[in-house]
C-alpha positions in Angstrom: 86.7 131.3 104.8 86.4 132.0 101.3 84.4 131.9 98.6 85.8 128.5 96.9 86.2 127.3 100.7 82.6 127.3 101.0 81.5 125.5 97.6 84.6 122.6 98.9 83.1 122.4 102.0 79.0 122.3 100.9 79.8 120.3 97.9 81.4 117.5 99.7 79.2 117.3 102.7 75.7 117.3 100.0 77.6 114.8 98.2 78.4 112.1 101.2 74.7 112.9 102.1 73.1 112.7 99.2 74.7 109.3 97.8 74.3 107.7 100.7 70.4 108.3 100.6 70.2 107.3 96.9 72.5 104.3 97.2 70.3 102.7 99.7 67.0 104.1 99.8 64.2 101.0 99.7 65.1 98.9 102.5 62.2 96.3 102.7 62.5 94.6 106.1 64.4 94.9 109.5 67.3 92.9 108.1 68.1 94.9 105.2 67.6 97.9 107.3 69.5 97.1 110.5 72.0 94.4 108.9 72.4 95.7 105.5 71.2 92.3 104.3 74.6 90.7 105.3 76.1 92.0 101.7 79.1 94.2 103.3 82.2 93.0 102.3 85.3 93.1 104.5 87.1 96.6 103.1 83.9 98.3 104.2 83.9 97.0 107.1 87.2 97.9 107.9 87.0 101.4 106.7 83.5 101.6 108.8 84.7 100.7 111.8 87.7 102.9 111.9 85.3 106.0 110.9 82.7 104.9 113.8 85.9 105.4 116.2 87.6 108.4 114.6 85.1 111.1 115.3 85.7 115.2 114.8 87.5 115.2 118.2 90.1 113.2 117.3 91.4 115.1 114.3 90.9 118.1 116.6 91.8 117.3 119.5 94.3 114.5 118.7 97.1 117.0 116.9 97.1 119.5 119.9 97.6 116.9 122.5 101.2 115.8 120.2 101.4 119.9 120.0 101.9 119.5 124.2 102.7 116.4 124.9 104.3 114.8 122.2 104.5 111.3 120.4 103.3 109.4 123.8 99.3 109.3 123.6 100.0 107.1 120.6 100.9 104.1 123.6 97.0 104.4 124.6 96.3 102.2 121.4 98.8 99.6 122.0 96.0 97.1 123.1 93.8 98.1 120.2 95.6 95.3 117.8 95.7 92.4 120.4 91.7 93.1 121.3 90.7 92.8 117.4 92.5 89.3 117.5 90.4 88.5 120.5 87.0 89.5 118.4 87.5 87.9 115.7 88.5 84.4 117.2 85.7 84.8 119.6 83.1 87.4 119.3 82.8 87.3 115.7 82.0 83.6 115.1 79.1 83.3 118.1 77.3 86.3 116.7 77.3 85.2 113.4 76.1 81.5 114.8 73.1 83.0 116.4 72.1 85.2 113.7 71.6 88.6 116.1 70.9 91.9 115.5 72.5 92.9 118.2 74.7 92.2 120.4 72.6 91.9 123.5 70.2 89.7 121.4 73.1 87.5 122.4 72.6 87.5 126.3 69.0 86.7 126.3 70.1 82.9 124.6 73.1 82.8 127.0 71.3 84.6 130.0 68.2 85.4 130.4 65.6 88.8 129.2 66.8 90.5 132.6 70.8 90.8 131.5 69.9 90.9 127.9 68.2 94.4 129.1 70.4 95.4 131.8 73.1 95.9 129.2 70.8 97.4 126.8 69.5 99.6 128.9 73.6 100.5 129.9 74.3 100.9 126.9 71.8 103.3 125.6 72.4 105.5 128.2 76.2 106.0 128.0 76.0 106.2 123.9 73.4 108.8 123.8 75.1 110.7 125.7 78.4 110.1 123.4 76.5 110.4 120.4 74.9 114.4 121.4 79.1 114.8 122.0 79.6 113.9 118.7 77.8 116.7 117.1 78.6 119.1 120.2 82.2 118.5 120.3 82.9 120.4 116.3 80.4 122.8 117.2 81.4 124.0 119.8 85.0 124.7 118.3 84.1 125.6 115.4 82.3 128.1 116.5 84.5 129.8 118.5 86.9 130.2 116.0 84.5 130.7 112.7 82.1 132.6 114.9 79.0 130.2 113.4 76.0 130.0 115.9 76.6 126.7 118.0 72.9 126.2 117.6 73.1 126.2 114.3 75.7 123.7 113.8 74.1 121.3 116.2 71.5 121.1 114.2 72.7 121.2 110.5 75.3 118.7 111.1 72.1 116.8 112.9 69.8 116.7 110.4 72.4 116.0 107.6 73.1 112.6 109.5 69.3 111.6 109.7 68.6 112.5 106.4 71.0 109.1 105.2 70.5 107.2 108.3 66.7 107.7 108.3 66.6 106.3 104.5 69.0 103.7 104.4 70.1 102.2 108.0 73.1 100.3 108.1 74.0 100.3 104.6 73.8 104.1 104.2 76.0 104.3 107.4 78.5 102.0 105.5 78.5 103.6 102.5 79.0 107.3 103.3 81.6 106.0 106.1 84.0 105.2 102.6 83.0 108.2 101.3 84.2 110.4 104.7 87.5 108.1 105.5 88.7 109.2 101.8 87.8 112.5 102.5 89.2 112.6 106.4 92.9 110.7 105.5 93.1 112.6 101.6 92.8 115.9 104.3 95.3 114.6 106.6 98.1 113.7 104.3 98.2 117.1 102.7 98.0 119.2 105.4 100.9 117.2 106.9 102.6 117.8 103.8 102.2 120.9 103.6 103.2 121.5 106.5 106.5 120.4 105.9 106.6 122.5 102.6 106.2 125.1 105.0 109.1 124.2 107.4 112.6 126.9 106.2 114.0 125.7 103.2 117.1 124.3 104.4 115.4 122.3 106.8 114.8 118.7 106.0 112.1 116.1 107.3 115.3 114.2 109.5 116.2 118.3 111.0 112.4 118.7 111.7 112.6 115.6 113.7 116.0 116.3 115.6 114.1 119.6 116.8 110.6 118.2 117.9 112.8 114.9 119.8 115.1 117.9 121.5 111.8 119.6 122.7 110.5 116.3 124.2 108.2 115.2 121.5 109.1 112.0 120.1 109.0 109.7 123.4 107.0 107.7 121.5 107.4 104.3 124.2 107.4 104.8 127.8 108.1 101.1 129.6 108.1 103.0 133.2 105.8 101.1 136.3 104.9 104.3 137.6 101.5 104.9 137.6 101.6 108.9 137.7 103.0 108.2 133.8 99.6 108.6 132.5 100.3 106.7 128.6 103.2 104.0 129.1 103.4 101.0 127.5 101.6 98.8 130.3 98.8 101.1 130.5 98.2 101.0 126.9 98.4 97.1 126.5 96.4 96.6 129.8 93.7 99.3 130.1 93.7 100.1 126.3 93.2 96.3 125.5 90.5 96.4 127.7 88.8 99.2 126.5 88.8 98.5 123.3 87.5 94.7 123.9 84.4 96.5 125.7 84.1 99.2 122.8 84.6 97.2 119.3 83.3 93.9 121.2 80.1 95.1 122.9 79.3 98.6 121.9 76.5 97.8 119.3 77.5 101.1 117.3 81.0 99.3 116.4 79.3 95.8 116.5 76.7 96.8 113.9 79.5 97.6 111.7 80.5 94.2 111.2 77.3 92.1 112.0 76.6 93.3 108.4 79.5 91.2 107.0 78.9 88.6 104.3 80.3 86.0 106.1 82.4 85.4 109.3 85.7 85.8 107.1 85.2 88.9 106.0 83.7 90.3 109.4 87.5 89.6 110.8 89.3 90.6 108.0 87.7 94.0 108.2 88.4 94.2 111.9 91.7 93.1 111.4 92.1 95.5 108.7 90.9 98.4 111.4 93.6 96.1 114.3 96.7 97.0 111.4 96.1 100.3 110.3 94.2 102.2 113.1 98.0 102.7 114.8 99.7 103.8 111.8 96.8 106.4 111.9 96.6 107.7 115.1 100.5 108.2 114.4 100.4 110.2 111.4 97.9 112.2 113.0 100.1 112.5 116.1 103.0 113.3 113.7 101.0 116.0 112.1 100.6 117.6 115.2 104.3 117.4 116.5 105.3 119.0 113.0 102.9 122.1 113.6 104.7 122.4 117.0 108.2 122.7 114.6 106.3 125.1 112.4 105.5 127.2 115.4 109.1 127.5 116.5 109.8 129.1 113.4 106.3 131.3 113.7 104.5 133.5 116.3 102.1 131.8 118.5 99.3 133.2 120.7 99.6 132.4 124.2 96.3 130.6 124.0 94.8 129.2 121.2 91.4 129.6 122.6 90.1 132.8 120.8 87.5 133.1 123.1 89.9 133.3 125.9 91.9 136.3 124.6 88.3 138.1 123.9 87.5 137.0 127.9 90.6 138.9 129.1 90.5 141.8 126.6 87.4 142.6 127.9 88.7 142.6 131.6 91.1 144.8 134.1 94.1 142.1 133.1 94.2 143.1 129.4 97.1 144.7 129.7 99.3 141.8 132.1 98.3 139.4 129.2 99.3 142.3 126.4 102.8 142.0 128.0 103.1 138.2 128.5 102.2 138.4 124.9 105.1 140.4 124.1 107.5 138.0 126.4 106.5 135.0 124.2 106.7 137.1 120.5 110.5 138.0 122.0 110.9 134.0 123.3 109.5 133.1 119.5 112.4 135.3 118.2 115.2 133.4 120.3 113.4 130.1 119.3 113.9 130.8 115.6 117.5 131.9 116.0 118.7 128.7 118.3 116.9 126.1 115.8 118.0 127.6 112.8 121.5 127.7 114.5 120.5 124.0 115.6 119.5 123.1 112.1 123.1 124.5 110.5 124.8 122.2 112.5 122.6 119.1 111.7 123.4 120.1 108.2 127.2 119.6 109.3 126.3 116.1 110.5 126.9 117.9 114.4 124.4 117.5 117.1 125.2 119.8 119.3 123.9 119.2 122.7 125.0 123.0 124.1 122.1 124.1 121.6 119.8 121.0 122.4 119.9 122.1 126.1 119.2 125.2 125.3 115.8 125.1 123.3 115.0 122.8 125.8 115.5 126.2 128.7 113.7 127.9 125.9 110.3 125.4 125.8 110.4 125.4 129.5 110.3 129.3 129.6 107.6 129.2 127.0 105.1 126.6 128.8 106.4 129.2 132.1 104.6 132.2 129.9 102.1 129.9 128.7 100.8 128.8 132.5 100.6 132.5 133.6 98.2 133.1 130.9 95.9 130.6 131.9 96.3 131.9 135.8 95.4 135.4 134.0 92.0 133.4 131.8 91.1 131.9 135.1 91.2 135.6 136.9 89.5 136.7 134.2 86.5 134.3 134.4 87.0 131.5 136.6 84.5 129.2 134.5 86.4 129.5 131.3 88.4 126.7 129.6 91.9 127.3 129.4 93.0 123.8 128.3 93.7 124.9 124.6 94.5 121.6 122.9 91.5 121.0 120.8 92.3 124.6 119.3 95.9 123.9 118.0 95.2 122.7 114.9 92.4 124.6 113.4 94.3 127.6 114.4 97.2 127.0 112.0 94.9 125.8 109.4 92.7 128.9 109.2 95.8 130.8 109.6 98.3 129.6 107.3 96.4 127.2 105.0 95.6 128.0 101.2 92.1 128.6 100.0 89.9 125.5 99.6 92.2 123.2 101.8 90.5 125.4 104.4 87.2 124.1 103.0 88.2 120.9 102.7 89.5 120.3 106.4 86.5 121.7 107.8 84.8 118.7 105.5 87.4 116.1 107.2 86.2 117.5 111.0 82.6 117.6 109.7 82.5 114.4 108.0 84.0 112.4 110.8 81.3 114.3 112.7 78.8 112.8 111.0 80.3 109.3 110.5 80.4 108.7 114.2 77.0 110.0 114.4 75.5 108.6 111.6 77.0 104.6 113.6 75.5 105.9 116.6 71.7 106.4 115.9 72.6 103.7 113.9 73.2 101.7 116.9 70.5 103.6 119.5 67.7 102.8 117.1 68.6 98.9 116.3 69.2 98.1 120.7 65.7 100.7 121.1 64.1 98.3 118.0 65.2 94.9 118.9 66.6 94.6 122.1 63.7 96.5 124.2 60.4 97.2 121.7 60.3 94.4 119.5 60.8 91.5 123.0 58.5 93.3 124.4 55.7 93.5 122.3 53.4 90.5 122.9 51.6 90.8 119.6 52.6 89.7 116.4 54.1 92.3 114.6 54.8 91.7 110.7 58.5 93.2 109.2 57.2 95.9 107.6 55.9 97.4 110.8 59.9 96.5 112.5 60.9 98.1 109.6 58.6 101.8 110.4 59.7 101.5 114.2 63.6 101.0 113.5 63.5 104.1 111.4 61.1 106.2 114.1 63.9 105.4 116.3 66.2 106.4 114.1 64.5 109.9 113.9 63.9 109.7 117.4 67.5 109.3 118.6 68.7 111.7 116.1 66.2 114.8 117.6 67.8 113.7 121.6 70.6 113.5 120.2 70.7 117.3 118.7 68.4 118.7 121.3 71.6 117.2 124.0 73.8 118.9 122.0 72.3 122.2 122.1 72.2 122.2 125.7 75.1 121.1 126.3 76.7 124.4 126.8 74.7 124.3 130.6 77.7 121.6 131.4 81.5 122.2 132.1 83.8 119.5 131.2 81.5 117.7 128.5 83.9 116.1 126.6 86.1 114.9 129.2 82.3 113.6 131.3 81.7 111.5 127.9 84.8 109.6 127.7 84.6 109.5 131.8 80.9 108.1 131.6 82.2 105.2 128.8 84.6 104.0 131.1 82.1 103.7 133.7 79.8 101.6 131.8 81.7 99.6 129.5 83.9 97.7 132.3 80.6 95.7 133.5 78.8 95.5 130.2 82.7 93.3 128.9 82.2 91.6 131.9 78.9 90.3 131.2 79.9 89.1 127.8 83.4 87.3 128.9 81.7 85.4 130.9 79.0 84.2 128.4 81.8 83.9 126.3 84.3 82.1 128.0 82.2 79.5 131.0 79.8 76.9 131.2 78.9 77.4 134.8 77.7 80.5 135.5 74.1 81.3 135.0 71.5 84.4 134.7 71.0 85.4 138.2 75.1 85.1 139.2 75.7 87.3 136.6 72.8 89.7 136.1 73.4 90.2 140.2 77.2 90.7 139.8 76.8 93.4 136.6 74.2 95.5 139.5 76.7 94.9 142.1 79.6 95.9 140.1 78.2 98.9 138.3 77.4 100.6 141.7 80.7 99.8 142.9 82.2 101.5 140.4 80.0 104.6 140.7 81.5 104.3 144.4 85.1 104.0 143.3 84.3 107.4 140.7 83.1 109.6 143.2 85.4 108.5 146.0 88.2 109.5 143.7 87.1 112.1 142.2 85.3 114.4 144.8 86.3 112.7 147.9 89.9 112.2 147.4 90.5 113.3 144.2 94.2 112.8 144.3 93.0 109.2 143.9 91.5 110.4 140.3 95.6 110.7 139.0 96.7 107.9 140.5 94.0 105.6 138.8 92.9 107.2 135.6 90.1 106.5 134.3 91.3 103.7 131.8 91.4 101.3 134.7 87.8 101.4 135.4 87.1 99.3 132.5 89.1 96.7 133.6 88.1 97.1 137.4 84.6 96.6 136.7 85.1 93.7 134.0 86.9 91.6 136.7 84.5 92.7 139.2 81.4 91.6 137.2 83.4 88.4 137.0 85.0 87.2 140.2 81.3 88.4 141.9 79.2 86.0 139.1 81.7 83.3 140.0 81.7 83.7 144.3 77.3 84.0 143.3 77.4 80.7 141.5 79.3 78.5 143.9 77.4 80.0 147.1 74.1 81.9 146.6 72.9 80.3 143.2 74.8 76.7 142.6 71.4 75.1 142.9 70.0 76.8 139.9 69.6 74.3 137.1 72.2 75.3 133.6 70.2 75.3 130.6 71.4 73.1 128.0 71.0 76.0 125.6 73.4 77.7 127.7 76.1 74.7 127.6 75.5 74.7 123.8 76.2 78.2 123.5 79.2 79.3 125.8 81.0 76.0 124.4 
C-alpha cells in the first residue's frame, strides 16, 4: 500500500459515506425513512438489489473459486432469471396492493400475528447473523494479507455503514448502493483488463482461452443427473431458482430494496434489470478469475495463498518439507511456462495440438498433487488452520502485481460492497424489529415521529450486534461457510409460508403456522443427520436443496393440516380477497 493507494481508498469510501448522509438527511416519518417515500425509480432499484447480493465475499471469494474450479459455479445462478419473473408477476403487485413495510406485514392480513412473527422472528435471526459476516468476511482477509487489526476493521467498516444508514434509512441505502456498484464494476473491468495486458505479448485473448479450456476451466454447462456434480445445470435451475425465490422474494433486506419503487412498473423493471445482468456479472467476475489462473501459468505461485499459513509452518518442525515442495512447484511453474508458450506458438499457426494439451493437463494435475501435500503439511502444522485458500487468490495478485492506486481502488470495490450489503441489512433488521415486532405490539398509540426515533434506535442497535458478532467471530471455525449453511436452513420454510399465501385459497393460519414449526425442526433434523451423523449424506445433498426441501415441506404439511386437523376452521373473507 502506498501513499496515493491510501488517499484512493479514504477518499472514495468518505465520499460514498458522506453523500449518502447529506443526500438524505431529514427523514420526517416511518415512510420516508423505511420506504424512501416510494420515490425510487427503477435503475436504482436494480443497481440496489444487485449490490444488497454482491457483498465483499463475492469479489473475493468468487475469482478464486474460477482460479480452482473453473467457469462452472456460474450454473449456480441459472434459476436467478426465472425467480425475478416469478416476483414480479406475483410478489411485486400484492405488496404494493397492501401497502407493507415489510414483507411479513403481509402474513398477518393473509394469516394471522402468530406466522406474521414466526417468520420475522426467522428471519432476524438468520440475517443478523449474515449481516456480522458481512463486515467479518473482508476483515478477516484483509487482514491477513495487509496485517490491519481485525478489530479494527470490524469496526471502521461498522460505523462507516451506520453513519448513512442511521441518517437516511432506505434512501441513503439506495443512494450510496449507485455510488459502490460504479465503484465495484469500474474496479472489476480494469483489473480484468489488465490482466490481460499482462498476459506475454504474443498471446491473444482467443490463446488465453484455449489455455484456461485445456486446464479444465471453461466447462461452463454441466447437464449431468449425477448428484455428486455439485453446480450442473439442474441444480442451478432447481435449487438456485429456489433460493433465490426465498432470498429476493422474502428476505426483507432484498424486499426493502424494491418496496421503495414508485410504482409496481418500475419495482419489476429494476428486478428484471438485476434477472438480466446479475449473470453476465457473476461471469465476468468468474472470467476474471480464470484469466489470473493463465497469468499464473506464466508466473510463480505460492503453494498457498493463505499468508498466514506459510507463517504457520515457518514457525514449525515442517519448514523445511514445505521449503522443498516450494521448490517442486517454482520448477513445475518453469515447465508450465515453456509447454504454454510452446502451446501458444502453435495456436498462432492455427494448430491445436492435443500432444501439448495433454500435457499441461499432466502438468495441472502434478501441480494440485504439490498443492494437496501443502495443505497435509498446514494441517500438521496446526490442525485448526484454514487451508482452503480460495478467498486469497485474488487479492494476492492484486497487491502483487497491480499498479499504485488500482491497489487502492480494489480495496474500495471489496470495501464498498462490504458496506453495501451491510448498509441493506440493518436496513432490513431495523424495519422487521420496527414494524413487524415493536410497533404490533405496542398497545398505545404511538404518533410517526416516535416510529421514526425507534426505526433509527434499531438501526443503531443492529449495527453495534452486528460489529460486536463480527469481532468475535474469530471464536468460530467455518463462519462463512455456517452463514450461507444457516440461510439455507431458514429460508426453505419462510418461501413456504409465502407460496402458499400467495398461490391458495384454502389453507388458513393454524395449517400453516403449524407446518412452518414442523418443517423448520425437520430440517434441523435432516442438517445434523447429514452432517454429523452421516455426513457422507452432507455431499450427496448439498445444502442448496434444503431450500427447496423445507419450502415443499411447509407446503404439502399446511395442506395434509387443512383437510384433516383444521378443515373446520372458518376462511376469512380477507383472506379469499387476498390470496386471489
Amino acid at each position: 500500500m502506498q501513499l496515493f493507494d491510501w488517499i484512493v481508498l479514504i477518499v472514495t469510501l468518505l465520499f460514498i459515506v458522506i453523500y449518502g448522509a447529506w443526500k438524505t438527511r431529514g427523514s420526517k416519518n416511518v415512510e420516508d425513512y423505511i420506504l424512501g417515500n416510494n420515490e425510487t425509480p427503477w435503475f436504482t432499484v436494480g443497481l440496489s438489489v444487485m449490490a444488497t447480493q454482491a457483498s465483499a465475499i463475492t469479489f473475493l471469494s468468487t475469482p478464486g473459486q474460477a482460479y480452482h474450479d473453473g467457469m462452472g459455479f456460474v450454473q449456480f445462478y441459472f434459476g436467478l432469471p426465472i425467480a425475478m419473473v416469478v416476483i414480479c408477476l406475483t410478489f411485486i403487485p400484492i405488496y404494493h396492493k397492501y401497502k407493507v413495510y415489510t414483507a411479513y406485514e403481509y402474513l398477518e392480513k393473509r394469516f394471522d400475528l402468530k406466522t406474521r412473527s414466526l417468520a420475522a422472528v426467522l428471519f432476524l435471526v438468520q440475517r443478523g447473523l449474515g449481516t456480522g459476516i458481512t463486515i467479518y468476511a473482508p476483515s478477516i482477509i484483509l487482514s491477513a494479507l495487509l496485517g490491519w487489526n481485525l478489530t479494527y476493521m470490524n469496526i471502521i467498516i461498522g460505523i462507516l455503514v451506520i453513519i448513512y444508514t442511521f441518517s437516511g434509512g432506505t434512501k441513503a441505502v439506495n443512494v450510496t448502493q449507485k455510488q459502490q456498484m460504479f465503484v465495484i464494476l469500474s474496479g472489476m473491468l480494469i483489473t480484468f483488463f489488465l490482466i490481460l495486458d499482462y498476459l506475454p505479448n504474443d498471446m491473444t485473448f482467443d490463446n488465453a482461452l484455449h489455455i484456461a479450456g485445456a486446464n479444465q476451466k471453461m466447462n461452463i454447462v454441466n447437464f449431468s443427473f449425477d448428484l455428486d456434480e455439485k453446480y450442473t445445470f439442474w441444480s442451478g435451475i432447481t435449487g438456485g431458482f429456489f433460493l433465490a425465490l426465498a432470498y429476493f422474494g422474502t428476505d426483507q433486506s432484498q424486499v426493502g430494496r424494491y418496496l421503495s419503487g414508485r410504482s409496481v412498473r418500475e419495482s419489476q423493471m429494476g428486478l428484471i434489470m438485476n434477472g438480466l445482468l446479475k449473470v453476465p456479472m457473476q461471469f465476468l467476475i468468474l472470467l476474471t478469475g480464470v484469466m489470473v489462473f493463465v497469468f499464473f501459468q506464466f508466473n510463480e505461485t505460492p503453494l498457498n495463498f493463505n499468508p498466514n499459513n506459510k507463517i504457520t509452518v515457518e514457525n514449525s518442525k515442517y519448514k523445511g518439507e514445505y521449503q522443498n515442495l516450494q521448490k517442486d512447484l517454482n520448477k513445475l511453474s518453469e515447465d508450465e511456462k515453456v509447454v504454454n508458450l510452446l502451446y501458444i506458438d502453435q495456436l498462432n499457426q492455427d494448430y491445436d495440438n492435443p500432444t501439448l494439451r495433454k500435457e499441461l493437463v499432466d502438468l495441472a494435475l502434478k501441480e494440485k498433487e504439490l498443492r494437496a501435500k501443502a495443505r497435509e503439511i498446514i494441517s500438521k502444522a496446526d490442525n485448526k488452520a484454514e487451508t482452503n485458500d480460495k478467498d486469497y487468490v485474488f487479492f494476492y495478485f492484486i497487491l502483487h502485481y497491480l499498479p499504485k492506486g488500482l491497489i487502492g481502488l480494489l480495496l474500495a470495490v471489496i470495501i464498498s460492497a462490504a458496506m453495501s450489503s451491510t448498509a441493506s441489512g440493518l436496513n432490513a433488521l431495523a424495519s422487521t424489529t420496527a414494524i413487524d415486532i415493536y410497533k404490533r405490539n405496542v398497545k398505545e398509540e404511538k404518533s410517526e415521529r416516535h416510529y421514526l426515533k425507534v426505526s433509527k434506535l434499531f438501526t443503531l442497535m443492529w449495527g453495534i450486534i452486528a460489529i460486536a458478532f463480527a469481532c468475535i467471530a474469530t471464536l468460530f471455525e467455518n463462519l462463512i461457510q455456517l452463514v450461507n449453511i444457516i440461510g439455507s436452513i431458514f429460508y426453505g420454510t419462510v418461501l413456504g409460508i409465502f407460496l402458499v399465501g400467495f398461490y391458495t385459497k384454502k389453507i388458513r393460519g393454524k395449517s400453516i403456522y403449524y407446518s412452518a414449526i414442523i418443517s423448520q425442526i425437520t430440517i434441523f433434523i435432516i442438517y445434523y443427520f447429514t452432517n454429523f451423523i452421516y455426513p457422507s449424506g452432507a455431499e450427496k445433498l448439498g445444502y442448496l436443496w434444503l431450500n427447496f426441501i423445507g419450502a415443499l415441506l411447509t407446503i404439502v404439511l399446511s395442506y395434509l393440516l387443512q383437510t384433516t386437523i383444521f378443515k373446520t376452521e372458518e376462511q376469512t373473507t380477507l383472506a379469499e380477497n387476498i390470496a386471489s
